[in-house]
Backbone bond lengths (Angstrom), bond angles and torsions (degrees), N, CA, C in turn:
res aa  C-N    CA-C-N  psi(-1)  N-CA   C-N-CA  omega(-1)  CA-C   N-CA-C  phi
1 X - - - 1.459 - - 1.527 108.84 -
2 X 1.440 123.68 153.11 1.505 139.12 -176.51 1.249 109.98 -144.48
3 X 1.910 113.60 123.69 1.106 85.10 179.41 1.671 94.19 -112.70
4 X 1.452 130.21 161.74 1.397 122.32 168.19 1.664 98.63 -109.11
5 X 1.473 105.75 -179.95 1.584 87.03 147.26 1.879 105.07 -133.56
6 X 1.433 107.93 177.88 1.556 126.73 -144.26 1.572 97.23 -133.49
7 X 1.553 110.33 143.82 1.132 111.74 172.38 1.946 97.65 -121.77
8 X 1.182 115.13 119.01 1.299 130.09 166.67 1.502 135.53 -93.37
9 X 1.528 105.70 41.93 1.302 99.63 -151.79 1.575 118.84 -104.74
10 X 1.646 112.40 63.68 1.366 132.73 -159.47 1.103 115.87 -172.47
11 X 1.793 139.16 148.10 0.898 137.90 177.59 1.667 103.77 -75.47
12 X 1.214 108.15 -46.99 1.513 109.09 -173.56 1.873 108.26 -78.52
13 X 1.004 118.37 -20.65 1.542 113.98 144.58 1.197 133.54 -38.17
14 X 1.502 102.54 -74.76 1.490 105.48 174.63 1.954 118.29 -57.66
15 X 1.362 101.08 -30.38 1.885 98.20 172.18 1.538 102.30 -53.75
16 X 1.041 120.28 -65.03 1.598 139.65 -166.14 1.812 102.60 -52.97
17 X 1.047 114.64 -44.61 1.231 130.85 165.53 1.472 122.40 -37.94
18 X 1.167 109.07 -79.80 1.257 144.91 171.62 1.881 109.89 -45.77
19 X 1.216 102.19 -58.86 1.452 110.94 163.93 1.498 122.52 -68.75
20 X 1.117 114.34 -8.29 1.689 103.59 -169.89 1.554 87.76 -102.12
21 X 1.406 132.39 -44.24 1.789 140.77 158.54 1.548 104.47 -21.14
22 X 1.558 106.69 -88.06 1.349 112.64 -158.07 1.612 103.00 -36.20
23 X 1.290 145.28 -30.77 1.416 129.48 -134.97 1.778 83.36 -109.91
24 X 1.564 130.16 38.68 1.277 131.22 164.04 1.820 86.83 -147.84
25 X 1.708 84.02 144.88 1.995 92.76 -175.27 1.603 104.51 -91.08
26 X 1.868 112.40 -9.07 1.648 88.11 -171.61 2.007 99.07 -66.55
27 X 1.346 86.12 -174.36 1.787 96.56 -176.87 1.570 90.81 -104.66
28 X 1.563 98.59 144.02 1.142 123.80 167.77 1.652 134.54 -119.07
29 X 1.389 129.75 108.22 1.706 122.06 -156.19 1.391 96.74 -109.56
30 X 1.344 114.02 149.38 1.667 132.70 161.53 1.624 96.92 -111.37
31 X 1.470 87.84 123.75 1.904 114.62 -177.27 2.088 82.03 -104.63
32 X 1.061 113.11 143.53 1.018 118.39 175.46 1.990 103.96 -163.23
33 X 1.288 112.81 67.87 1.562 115.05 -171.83 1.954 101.73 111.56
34 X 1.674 78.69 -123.26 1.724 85.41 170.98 1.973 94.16 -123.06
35 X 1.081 109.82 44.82 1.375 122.47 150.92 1.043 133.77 -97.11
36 X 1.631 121.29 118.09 1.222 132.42 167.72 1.435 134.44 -110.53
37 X 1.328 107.72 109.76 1.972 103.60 -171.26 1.512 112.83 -141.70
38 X 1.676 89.09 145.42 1.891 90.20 -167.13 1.776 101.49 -58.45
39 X 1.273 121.04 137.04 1.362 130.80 -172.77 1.769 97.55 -64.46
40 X 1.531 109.52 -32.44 1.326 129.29 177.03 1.680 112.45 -40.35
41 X 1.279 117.00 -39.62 1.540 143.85 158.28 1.345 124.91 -50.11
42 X 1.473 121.31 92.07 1.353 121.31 147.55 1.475 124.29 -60.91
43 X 0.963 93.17 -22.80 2.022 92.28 178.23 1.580 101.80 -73.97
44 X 1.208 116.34 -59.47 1.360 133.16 -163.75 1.389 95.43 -83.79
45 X 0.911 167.86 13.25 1.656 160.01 75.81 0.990 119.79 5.67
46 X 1.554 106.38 -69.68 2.182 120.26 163.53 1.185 88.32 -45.54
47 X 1.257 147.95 -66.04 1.624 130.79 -128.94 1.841 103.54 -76.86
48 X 1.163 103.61 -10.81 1.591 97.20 179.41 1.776 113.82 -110.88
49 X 1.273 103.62 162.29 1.295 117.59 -173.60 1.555 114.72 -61.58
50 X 1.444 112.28 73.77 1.626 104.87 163.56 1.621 151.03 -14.43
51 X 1.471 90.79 -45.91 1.406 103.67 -162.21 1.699 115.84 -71.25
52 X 1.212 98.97 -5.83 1.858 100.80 -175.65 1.484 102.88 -140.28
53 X 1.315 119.80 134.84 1.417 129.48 177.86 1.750 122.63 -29.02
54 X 1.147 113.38 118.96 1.300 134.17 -179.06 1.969 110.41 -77.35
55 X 1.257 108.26 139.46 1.777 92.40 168.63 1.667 92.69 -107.44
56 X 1.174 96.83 153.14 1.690 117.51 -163.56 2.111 83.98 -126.42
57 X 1.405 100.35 118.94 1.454 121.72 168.18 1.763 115.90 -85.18
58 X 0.930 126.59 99.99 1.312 118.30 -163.83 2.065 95.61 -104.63
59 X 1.642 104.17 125.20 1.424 95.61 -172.54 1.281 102.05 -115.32
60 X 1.804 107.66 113.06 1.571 124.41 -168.28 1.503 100.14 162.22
61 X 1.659 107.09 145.02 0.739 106.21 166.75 1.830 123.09 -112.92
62 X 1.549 101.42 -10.66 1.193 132.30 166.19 1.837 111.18 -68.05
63 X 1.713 99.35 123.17 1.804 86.30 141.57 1.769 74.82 87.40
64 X 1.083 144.31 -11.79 1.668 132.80 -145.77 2.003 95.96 -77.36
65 X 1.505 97.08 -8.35 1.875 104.01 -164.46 2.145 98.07 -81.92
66 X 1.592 81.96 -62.75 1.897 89.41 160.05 1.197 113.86 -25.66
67 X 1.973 116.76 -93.53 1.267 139.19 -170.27 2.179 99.35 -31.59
68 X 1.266 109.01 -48.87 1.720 105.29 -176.59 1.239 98.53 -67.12
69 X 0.799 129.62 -41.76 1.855 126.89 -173.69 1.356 111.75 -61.46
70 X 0.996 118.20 -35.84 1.344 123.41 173.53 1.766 125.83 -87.27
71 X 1.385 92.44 -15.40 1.613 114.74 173.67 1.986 112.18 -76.69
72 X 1.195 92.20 -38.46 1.794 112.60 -178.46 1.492 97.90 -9.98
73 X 1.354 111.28 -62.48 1.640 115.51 -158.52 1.792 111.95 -68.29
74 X 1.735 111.26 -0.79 1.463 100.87 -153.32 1.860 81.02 -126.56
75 X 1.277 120.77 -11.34 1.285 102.47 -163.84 1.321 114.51 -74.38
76 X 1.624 120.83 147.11 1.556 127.45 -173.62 1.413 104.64 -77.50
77 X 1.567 119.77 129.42 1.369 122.76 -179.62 1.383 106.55 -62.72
């Protein structure tokens, strides 16, 4: 497991987000406090606090070089 963390701070972010995820089967969680939600979740995306960087749990140990490459656009400076 890896966790990074993610800045989501857009509606059209989080679409783009969300879509670039689904097309890998490991599971992916946003810890945000004592919040936990499948990253897989646009609903449950809204339900957490946007405005400040999220850590994104990525569960795999395979492929983790891919999954960042494709993360590039979301990672929190």
């Amino acid at each position: 497991m890896k966790t990074v963390q993610i800045s989501l701070n857009s509606i059209d972010k989080v679409k783009s987000f969300v879509n670039a995820i689904t097309q890998y089967e490991y599971d992916f969680d946003l810890i945000s406090g004592r919040y936990v939600i499948d990253a897989k979740s646009i609903m449950g995306i809204f339900s957490l606090d946007l405005s400040k960087p999220i850590d994104l749990a990525i569960h795999t140990e395979n492929g983790v070089d891919e999954i960042m490459e494709v993360l590039k656009p979301y990672l929190a400076e």
